[in-house]
mmCIF file of the N, C-alpha and C atoms, coordinates in Angstrom:
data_MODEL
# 
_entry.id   MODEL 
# 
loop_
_atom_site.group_PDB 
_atom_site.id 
_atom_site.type_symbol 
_atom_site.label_atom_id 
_atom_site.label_alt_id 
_atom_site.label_comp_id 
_atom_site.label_asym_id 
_atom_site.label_entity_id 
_atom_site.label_seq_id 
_atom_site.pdbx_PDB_ins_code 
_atom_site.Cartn_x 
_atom_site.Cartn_y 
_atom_site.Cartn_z 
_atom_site.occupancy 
_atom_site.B_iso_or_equiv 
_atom_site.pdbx_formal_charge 
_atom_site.auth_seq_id 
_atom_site.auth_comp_id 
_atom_site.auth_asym_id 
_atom_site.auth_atom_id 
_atom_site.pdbx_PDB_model_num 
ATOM 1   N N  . UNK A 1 1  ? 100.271 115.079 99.562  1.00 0.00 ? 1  UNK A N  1 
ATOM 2   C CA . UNK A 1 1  ? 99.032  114.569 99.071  1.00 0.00 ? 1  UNK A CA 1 
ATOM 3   C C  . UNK A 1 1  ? 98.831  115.107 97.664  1.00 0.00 ? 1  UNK A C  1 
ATOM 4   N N  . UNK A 1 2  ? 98.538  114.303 96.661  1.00 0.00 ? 2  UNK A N  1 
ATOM 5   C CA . UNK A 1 2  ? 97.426  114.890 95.440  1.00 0.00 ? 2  UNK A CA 1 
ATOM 6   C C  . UNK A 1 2  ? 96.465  114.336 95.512  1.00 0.00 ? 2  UNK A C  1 
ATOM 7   N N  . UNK A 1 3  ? 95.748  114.886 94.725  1.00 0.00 ? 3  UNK A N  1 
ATOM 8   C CA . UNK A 1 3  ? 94.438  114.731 93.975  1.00 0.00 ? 3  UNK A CA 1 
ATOM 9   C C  . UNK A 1 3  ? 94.011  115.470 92.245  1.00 0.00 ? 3  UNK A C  1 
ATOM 10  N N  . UNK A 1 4  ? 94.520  113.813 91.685  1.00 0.00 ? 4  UNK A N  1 
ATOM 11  C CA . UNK A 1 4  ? 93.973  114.426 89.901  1.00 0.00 ? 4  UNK A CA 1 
ATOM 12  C C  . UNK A 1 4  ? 92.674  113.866 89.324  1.00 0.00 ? 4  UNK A C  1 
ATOM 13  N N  . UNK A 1 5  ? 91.998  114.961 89.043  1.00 0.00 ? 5  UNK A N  1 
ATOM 14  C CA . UNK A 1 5  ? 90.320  114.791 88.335  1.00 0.00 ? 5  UNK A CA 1 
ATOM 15  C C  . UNK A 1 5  ? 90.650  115.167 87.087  1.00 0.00 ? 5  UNK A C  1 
ATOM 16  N N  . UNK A 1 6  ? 90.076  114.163 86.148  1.00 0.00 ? 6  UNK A N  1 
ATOM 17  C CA . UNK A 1 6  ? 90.365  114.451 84.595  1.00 0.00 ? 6  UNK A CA 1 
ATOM 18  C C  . UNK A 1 6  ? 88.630  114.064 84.819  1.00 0.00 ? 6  UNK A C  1 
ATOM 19  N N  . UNK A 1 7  ? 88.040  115.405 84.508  1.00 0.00 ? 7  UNK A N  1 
ATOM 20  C CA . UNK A 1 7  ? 86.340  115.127 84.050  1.00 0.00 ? 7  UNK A CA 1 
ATOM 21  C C  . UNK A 1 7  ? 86.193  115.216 82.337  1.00 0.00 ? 7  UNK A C  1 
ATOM 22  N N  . UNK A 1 8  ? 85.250  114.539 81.993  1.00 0.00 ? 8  UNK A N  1 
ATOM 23  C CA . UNK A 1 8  ? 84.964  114.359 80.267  1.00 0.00 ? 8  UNK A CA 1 
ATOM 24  C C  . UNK A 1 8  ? 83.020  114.174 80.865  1.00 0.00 ? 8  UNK A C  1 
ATOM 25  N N  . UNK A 1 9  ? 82.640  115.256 79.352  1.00 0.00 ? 9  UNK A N  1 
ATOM 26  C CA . UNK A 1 9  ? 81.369  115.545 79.545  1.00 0.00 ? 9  UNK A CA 1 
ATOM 27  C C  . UNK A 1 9  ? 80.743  115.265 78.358  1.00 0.00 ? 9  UNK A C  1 
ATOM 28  N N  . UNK A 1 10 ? 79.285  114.336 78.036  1.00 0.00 ? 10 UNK A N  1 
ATOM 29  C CA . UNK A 1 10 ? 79.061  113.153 77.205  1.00 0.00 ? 10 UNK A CA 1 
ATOM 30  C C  . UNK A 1 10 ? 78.310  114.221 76.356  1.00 0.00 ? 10 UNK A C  1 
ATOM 31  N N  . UNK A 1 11 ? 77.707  114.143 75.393  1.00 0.00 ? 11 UNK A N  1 
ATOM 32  C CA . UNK A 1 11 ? 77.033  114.244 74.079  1.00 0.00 ? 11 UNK A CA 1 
ATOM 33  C C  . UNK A 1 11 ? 75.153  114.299 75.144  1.00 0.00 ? 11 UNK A C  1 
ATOM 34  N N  . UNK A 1 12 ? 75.258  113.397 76.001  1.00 0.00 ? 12 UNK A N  1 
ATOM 35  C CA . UNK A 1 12 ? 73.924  113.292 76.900  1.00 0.00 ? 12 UNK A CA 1 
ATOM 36  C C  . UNK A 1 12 ? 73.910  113.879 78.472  1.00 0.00 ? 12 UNK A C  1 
ATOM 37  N N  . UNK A 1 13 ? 74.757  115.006 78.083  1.00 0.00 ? 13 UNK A N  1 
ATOM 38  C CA . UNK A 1 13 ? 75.104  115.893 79.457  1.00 0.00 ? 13 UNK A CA 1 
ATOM 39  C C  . UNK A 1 13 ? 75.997  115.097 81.148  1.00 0.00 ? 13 UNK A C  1 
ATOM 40  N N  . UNK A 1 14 ? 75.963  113.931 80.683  1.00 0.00 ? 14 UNK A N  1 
ATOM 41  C CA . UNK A 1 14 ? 76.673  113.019 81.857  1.00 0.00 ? 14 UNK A CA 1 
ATOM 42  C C  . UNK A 1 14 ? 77.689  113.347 82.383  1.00 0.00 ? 14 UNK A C  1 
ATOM 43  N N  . UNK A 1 15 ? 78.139  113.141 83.131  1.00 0.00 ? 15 UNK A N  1 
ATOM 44  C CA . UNK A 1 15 ? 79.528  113.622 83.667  1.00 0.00 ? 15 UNK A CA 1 
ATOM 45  C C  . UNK A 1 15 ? 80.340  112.131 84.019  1.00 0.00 ? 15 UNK A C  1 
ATOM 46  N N  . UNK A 1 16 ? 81.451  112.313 83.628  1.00 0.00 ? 16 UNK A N  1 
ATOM 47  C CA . UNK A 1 16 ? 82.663  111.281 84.266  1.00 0.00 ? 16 UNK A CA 1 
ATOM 48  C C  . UNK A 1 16 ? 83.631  111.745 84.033  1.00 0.00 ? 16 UNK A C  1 
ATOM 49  N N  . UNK A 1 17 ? 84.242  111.570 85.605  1.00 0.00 ? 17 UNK A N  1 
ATOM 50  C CA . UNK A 1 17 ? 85.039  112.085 86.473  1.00 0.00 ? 17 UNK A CA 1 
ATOM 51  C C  . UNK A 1 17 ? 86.305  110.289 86.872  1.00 0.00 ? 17 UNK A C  1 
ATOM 52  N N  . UNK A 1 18 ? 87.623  110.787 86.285  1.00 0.00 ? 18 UNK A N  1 
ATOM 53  C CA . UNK A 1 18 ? 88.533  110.261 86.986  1.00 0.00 ? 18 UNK A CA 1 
ATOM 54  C C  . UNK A 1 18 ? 89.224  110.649 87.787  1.00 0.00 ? 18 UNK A C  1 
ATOM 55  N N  . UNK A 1 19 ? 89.449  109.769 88.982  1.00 0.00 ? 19 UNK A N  1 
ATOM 56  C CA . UNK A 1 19 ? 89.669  110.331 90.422  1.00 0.00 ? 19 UNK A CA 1 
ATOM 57  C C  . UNK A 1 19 ? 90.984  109.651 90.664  1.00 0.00 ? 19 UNK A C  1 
ATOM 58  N N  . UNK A 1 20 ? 92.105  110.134 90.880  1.00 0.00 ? 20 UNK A N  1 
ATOM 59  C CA . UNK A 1 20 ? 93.448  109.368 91.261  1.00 0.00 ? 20 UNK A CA 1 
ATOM 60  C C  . UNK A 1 20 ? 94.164  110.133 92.924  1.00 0.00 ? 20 UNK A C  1 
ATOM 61  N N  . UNK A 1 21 ? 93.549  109.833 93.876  1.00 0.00 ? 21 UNK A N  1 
ATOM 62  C CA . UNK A 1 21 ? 94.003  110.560 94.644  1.00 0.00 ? 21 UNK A CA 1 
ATOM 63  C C  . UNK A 1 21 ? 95.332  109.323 95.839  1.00 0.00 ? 21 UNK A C  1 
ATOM 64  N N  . UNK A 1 22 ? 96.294  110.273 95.791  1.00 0.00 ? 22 UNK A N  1 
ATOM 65  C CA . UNK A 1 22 ? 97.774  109.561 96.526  1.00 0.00 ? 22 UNK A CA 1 
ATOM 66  C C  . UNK A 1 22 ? 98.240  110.471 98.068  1.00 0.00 ? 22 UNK A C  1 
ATOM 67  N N  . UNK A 1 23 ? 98.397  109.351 98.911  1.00 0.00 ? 23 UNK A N  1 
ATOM 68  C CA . UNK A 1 23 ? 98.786  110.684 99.966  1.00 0.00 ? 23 UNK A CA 1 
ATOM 69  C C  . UNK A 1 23 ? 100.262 109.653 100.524 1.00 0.00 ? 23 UNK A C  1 
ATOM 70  N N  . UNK A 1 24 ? 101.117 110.327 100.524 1.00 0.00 ? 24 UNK A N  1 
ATOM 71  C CA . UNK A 1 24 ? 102.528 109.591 101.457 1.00 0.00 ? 24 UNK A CA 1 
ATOM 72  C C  . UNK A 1 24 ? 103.218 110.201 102.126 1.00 0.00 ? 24 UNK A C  1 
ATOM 73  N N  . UNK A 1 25 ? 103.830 109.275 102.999 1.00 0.00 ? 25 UNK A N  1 
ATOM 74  C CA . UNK A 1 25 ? 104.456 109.964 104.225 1.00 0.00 ? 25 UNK A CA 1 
ATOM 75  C C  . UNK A 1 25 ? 105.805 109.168 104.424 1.00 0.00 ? 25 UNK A C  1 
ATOM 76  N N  . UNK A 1 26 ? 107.072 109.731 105.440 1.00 0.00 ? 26 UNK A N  1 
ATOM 77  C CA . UNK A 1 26 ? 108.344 108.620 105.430 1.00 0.00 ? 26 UNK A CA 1 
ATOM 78  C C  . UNK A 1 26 ? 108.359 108.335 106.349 1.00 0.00 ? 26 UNK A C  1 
ATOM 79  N N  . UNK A 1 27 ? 108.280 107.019 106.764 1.00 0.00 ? 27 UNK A N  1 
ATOM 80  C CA . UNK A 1 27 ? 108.694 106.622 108.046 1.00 0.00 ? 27 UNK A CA 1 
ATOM 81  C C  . UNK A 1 27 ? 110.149 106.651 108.534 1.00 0.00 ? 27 UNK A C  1 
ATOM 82  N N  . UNK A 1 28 ? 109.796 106.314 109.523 1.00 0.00 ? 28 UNK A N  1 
ATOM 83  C CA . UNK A 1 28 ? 111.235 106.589 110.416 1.00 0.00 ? 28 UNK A CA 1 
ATOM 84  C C  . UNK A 1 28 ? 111.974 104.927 110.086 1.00 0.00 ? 28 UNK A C  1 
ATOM 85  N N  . UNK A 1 29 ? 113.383 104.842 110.147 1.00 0.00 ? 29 UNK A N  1 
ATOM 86  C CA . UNK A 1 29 ? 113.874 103.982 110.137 1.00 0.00 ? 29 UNK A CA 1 
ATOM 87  C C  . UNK A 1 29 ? 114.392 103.667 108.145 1.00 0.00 ? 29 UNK A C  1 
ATOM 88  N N  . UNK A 1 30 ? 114.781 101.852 108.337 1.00 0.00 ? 30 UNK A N  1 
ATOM 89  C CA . UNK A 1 30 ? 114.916 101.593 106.946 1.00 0.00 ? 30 UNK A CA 1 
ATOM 90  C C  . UNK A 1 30 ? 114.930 100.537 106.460 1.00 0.00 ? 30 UNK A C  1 
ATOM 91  N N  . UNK A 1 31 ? 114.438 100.226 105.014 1.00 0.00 ? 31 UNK A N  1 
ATOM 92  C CA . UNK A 1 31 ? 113.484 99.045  104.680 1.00 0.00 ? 31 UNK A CA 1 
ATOM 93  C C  . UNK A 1 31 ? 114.854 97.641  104.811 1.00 0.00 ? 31 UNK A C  1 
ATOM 94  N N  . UNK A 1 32 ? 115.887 98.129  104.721 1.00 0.00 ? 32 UNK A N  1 
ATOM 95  C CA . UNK A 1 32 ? 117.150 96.816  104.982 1.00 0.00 ? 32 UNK A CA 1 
ATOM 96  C C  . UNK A 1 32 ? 117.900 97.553  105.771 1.00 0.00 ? 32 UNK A C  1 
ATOM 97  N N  . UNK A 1 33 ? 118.124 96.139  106.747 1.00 0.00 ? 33 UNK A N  1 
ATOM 98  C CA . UNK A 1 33 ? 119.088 96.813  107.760 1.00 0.00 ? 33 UNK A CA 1 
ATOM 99  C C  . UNK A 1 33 ? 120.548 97.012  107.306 1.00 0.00 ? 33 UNK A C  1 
ATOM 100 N N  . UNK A 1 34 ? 121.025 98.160  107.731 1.00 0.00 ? 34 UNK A N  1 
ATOM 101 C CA . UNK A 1 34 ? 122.521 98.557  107.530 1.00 0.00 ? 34 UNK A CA 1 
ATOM 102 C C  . UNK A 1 34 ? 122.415 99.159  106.258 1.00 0.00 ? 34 UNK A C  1 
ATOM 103 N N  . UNK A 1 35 ? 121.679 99.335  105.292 1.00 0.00 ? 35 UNK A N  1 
ATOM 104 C CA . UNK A 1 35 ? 121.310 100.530 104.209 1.00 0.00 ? 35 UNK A CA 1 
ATOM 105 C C  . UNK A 1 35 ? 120.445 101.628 104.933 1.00 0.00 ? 35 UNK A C  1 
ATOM 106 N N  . UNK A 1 36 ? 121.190 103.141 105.070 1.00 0.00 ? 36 UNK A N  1 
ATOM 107 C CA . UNK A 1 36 ? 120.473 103.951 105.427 1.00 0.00 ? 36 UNK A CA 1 
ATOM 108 C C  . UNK A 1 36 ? 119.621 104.674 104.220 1.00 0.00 ? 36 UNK A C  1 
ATOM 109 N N  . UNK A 1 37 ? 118.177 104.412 104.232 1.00 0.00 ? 37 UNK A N  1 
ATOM 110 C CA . UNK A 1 37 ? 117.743 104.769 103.037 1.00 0.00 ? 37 UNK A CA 1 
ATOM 111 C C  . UNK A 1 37 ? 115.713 105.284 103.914 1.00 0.00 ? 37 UNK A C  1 
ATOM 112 N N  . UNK A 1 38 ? 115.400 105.784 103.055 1.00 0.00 ? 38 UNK A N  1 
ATOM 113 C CA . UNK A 1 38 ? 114.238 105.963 103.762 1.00 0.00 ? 38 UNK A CA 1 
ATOM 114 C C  . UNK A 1 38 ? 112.821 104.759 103.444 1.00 0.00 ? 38 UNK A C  1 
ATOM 115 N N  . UNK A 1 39 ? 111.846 104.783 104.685 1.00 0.00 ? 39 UNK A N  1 
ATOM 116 C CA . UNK A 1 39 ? 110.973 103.909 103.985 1.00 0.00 ? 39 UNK A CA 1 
ATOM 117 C C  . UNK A 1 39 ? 109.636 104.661 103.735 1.00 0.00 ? 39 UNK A C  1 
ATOM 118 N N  . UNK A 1 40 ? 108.822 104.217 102.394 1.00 0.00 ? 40 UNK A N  1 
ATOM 119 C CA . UNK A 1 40 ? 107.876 105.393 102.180 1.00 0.00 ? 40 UNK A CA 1 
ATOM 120 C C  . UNK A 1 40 ? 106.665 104.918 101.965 1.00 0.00 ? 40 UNK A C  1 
ATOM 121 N N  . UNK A 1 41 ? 105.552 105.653 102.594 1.00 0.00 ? 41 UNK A N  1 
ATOM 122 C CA . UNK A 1 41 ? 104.489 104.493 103.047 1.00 0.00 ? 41 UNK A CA 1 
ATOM 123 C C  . UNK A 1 41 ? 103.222 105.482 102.070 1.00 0.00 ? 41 UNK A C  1 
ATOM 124 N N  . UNK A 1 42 ? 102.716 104.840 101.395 1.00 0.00 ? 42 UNK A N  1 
ATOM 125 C CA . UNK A 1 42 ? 101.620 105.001 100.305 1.00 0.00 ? 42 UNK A CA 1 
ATOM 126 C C  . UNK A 1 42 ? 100.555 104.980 100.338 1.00 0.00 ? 42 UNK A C  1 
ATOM 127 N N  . UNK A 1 43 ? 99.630  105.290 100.245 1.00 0.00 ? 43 UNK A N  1 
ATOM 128 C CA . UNK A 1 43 ? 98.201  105.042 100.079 1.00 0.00 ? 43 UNK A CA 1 
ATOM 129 C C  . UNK A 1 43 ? 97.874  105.912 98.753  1.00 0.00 ? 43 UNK A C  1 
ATOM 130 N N  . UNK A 1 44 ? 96.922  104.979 98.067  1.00 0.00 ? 44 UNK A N  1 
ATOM 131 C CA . UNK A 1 44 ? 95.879  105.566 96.639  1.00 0.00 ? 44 UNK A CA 1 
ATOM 132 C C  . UNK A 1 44 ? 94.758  105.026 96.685  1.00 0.00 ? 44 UNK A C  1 
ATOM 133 N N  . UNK A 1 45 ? 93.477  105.661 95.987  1.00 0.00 ? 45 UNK A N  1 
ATOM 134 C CA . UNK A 1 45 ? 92.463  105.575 95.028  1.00 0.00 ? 45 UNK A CA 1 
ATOM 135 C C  . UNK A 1 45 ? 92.385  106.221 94.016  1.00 0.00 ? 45 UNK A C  1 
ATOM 136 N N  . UNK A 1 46 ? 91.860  104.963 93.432  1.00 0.00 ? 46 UNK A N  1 
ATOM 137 C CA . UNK A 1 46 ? 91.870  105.946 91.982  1.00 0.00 ? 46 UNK A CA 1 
ATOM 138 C C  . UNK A 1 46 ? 90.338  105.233 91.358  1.00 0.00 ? 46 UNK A C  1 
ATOM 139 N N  . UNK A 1 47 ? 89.831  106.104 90.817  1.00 0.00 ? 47 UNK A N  1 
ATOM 140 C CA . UNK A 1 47 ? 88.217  105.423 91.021  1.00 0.00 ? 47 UNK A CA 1 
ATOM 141 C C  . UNK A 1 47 ? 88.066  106.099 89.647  1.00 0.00 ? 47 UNK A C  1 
ATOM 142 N N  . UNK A 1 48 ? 86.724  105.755 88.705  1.00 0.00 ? 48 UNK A N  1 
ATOM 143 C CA . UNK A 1 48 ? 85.880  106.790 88.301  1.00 0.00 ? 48 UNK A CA 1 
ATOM 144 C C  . UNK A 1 48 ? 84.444  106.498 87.998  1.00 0.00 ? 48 UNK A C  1 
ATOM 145 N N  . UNK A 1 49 ? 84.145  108.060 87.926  1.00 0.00 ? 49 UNK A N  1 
ATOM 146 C CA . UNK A 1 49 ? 82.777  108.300 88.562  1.00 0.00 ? 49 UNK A CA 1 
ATOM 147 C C  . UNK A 1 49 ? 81.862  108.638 87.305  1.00 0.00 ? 49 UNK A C  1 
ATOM 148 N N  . UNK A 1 50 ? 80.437  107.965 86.754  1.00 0.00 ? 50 UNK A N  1 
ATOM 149 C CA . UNK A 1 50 ? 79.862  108.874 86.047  1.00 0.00 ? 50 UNK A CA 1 
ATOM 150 C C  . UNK A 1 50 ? 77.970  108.884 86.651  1.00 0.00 ? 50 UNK A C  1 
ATOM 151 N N  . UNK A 1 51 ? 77.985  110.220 86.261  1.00 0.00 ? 51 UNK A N  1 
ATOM 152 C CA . UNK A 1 51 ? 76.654  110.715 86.795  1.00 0.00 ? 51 UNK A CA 1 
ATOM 153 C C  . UNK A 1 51 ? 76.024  111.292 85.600  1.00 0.00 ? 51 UNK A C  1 
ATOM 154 N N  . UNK A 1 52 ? 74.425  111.448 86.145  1.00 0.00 ? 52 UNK A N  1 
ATOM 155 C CA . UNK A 1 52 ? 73.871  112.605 85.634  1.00 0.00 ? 52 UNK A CA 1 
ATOM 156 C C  . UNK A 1 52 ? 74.168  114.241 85.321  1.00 0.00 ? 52 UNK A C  1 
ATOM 157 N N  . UNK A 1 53 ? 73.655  114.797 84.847  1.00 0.00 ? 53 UNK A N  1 
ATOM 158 C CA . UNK A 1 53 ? 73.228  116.096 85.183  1.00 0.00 ? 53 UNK A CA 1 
ATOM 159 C C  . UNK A 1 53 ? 72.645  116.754 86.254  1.00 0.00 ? 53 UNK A C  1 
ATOM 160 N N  . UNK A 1 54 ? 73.168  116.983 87.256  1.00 0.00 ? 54 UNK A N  1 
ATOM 161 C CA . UNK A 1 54 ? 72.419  117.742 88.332  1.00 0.00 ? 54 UNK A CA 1 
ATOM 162 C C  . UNK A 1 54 ? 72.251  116.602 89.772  1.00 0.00 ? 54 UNK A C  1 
ATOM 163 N N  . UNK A 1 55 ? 72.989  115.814 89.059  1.00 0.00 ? 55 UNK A N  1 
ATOM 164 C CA . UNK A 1 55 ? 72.747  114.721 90.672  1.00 0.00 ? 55 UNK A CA 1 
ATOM 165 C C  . UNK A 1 55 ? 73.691  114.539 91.115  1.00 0.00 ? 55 UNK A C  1 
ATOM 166 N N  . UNK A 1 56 ? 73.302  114.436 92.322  1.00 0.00 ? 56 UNK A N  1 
ATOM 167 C CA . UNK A 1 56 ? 74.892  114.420 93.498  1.00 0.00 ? 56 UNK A CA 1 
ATOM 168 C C  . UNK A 1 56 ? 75.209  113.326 93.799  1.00 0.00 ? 56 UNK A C  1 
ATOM 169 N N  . UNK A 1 57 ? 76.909  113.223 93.998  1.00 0.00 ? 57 UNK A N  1 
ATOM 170 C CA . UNK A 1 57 ? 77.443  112.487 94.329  1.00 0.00 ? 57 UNK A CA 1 
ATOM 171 C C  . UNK A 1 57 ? 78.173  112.697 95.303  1.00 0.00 ? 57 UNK A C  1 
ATOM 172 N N  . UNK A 1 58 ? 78.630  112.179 96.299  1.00 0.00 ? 58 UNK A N  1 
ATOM 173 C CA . UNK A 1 58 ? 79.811  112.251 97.475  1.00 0.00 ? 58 UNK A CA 1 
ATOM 174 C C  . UNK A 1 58 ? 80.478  110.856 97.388  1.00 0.00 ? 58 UNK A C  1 
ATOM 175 N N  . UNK A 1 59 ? 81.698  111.350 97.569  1.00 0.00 ? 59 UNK A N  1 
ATOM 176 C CA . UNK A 1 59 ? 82.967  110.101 97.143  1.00 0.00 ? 59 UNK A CA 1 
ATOM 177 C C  . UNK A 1 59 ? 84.157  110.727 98.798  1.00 0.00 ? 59 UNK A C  1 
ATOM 178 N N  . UNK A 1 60 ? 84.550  109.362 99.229  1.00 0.00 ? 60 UNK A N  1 
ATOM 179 C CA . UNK A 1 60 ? 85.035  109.749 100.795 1.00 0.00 ? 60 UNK A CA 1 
ATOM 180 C C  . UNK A 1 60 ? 86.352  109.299 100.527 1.00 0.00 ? 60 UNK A C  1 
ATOM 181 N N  . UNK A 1 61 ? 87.422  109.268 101.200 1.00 0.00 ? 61 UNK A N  1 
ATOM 182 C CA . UNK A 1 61 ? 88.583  108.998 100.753 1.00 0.00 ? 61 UNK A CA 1 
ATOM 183 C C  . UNK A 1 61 ? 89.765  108.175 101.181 1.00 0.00 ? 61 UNK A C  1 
ATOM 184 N N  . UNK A 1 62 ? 91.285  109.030 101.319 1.00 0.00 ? 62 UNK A N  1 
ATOM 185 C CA . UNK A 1 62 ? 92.012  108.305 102.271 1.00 0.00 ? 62 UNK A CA 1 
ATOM 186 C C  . UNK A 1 62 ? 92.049  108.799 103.414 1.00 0.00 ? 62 UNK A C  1 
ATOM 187 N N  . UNK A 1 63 ? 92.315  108.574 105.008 1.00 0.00 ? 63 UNK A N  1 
ATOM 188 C CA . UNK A 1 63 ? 92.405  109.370 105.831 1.00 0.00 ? 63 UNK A CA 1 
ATOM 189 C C  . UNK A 1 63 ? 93.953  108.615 105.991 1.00 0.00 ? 63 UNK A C  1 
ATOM 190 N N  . UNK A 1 64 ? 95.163  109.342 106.176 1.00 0.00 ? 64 UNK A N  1 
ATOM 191 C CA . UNK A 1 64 ? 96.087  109.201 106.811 1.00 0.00 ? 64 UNK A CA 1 
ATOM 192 C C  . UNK A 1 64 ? 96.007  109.915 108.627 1.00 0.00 ? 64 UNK A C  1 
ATOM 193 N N  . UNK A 1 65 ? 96.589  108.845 109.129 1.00 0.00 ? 65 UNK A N  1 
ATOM 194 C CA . UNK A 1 65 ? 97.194  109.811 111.166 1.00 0.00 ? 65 UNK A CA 1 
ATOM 195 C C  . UNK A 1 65 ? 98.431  109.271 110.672 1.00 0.00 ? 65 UNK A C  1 
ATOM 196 N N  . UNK A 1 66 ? 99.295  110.702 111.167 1.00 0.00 ? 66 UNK A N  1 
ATOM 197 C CA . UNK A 1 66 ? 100.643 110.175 112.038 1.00 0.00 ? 66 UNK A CA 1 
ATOM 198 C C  . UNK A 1 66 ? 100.951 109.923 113.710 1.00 0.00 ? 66 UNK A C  1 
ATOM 199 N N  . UNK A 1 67 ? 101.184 109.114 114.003 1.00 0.00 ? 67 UNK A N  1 
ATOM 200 C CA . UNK A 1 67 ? 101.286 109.229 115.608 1.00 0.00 ? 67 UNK A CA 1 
ATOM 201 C C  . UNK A 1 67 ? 101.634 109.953 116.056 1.00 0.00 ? 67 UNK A C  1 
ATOM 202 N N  . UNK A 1 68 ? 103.276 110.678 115.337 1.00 0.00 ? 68 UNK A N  1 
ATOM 203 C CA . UNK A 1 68 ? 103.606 111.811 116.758 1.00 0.00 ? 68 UNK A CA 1 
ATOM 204 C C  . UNK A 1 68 ? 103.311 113.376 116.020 1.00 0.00 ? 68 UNK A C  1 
ATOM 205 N N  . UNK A 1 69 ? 103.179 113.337 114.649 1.00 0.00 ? 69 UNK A N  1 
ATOM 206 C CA . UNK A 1 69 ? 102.520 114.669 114.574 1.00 0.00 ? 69 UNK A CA 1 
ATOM 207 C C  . UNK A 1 69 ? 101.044 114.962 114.754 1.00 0.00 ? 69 UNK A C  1 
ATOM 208 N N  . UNK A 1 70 ? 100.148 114.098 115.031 1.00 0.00 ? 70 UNK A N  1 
ATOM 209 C CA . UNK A 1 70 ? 98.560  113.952 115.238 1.00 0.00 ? 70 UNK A CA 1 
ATOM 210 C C  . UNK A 1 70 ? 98.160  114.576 114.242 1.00 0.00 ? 70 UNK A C  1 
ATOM 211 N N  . UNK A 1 71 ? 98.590  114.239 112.450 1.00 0.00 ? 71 UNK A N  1 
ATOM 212 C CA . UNK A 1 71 ? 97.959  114.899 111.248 1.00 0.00 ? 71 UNK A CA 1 
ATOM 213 C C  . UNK A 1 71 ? 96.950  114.064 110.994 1.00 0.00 ? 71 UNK A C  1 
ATOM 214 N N  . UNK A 1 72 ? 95.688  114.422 110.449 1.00 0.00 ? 72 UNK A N  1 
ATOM 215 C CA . UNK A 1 72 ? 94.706  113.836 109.829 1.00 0.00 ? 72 UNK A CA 1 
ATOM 216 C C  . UNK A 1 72 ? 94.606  114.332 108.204 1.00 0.00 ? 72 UNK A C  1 
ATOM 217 N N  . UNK A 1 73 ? 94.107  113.385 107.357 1.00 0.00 ? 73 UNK A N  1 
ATOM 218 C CA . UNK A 1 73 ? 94.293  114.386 106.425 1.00 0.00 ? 73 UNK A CA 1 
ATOM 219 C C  . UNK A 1 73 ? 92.788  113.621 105.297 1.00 0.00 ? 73 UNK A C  1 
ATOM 220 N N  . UNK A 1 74 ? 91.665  114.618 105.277 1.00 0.00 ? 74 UNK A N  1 
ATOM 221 C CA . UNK A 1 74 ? 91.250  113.412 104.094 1.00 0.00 ? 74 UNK A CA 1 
ATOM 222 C C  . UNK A 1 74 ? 90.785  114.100 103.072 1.00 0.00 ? 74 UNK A C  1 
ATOM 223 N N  . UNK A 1 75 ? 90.578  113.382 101.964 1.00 0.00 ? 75 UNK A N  1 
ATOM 224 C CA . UNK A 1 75 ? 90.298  113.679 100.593 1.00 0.00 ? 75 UNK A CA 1 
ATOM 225 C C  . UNK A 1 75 ? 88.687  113.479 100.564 1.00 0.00 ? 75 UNK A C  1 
ATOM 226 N N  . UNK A 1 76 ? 87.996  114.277 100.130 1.00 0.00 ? 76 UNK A N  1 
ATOM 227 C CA . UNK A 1 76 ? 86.513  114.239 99.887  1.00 0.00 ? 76 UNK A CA 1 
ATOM 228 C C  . UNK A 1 76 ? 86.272  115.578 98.814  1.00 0.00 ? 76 UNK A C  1 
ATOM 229 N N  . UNK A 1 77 ? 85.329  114.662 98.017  1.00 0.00 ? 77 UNK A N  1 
ATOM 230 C CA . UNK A 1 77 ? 85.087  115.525 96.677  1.00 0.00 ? 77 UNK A CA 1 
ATOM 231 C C  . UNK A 1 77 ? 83.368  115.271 96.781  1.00 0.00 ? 77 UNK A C  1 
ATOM 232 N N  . UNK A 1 78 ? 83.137  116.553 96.419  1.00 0.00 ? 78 UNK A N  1 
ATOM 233 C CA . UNK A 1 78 ? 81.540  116.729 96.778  1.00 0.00 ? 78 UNK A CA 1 
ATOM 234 C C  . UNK A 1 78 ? 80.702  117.386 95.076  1.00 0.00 ? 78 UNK A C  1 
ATOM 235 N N  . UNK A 1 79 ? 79.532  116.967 95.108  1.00 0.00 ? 79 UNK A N  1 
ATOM 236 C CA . UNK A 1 79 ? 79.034  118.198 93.814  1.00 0.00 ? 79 UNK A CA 1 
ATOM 237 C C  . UNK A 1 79 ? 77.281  117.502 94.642  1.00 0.00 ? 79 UNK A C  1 
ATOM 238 N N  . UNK A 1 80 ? 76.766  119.073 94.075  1.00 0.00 ? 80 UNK A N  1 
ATOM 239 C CA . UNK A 1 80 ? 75.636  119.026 95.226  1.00 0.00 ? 80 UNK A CA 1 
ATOM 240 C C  . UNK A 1 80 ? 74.783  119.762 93.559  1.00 0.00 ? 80 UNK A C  1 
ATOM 241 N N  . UNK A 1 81 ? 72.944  118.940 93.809  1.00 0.00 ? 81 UNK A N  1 
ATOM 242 C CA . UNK A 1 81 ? 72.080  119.424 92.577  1.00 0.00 ? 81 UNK A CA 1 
ATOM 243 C C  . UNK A 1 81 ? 71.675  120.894 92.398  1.00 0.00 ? 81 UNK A C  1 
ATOM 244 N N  . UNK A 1 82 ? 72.044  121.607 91.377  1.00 0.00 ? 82 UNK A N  1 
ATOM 245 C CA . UNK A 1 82 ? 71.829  122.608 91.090  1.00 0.00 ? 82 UNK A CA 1 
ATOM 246 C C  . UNK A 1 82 ? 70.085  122.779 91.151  1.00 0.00 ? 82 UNK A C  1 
ATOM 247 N N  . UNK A 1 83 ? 69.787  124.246 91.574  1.00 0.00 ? 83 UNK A N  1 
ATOM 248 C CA . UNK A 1 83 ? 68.185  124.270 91.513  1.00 0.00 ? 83 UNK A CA 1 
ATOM 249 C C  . UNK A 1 83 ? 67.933  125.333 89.754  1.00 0.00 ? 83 UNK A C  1 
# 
């Protein structure tokens, strides 16, 4: 899994946030038969975000399962208002 945040912060205190998050895994087997080669299964978002100063945002993500290892895996990026 990654997750790359390139944040840039405005002249009017704003925030924006680019979000590129990738998670992959290999399946079993192969994408042509009689080439032993692996097959590789992808998921992305890539989003971006701009806010205020001091206001929250929650952004939810990818969840990958594997069947026989029972992995869950998810991406969530949080920012909560300062007092």
């Amino acid at each position: 899994m990654t997750l790359q945040v390139t944040p840039q912060i405005s002249a009017d205190k704003s925030v924006n946030l680019f979000i590129n998050a990738k998670i992959s895994s290999i399946s079993e087997g192969s994408a042509v038969e009689g080439i032993d080669s692996p097959v590789i299964n992808q998921k992305a978002v890539i989003t971006n975000l701009t806010f205020k100063d001091n206001q929250t945002i929650l952004l939810g993500g990818i969840i990958g399962i594997e069947k026989d290892k029972k992995k869950e895996t998810v991406i969530f990026l949080s920012a909560s208002q300062k007092k």
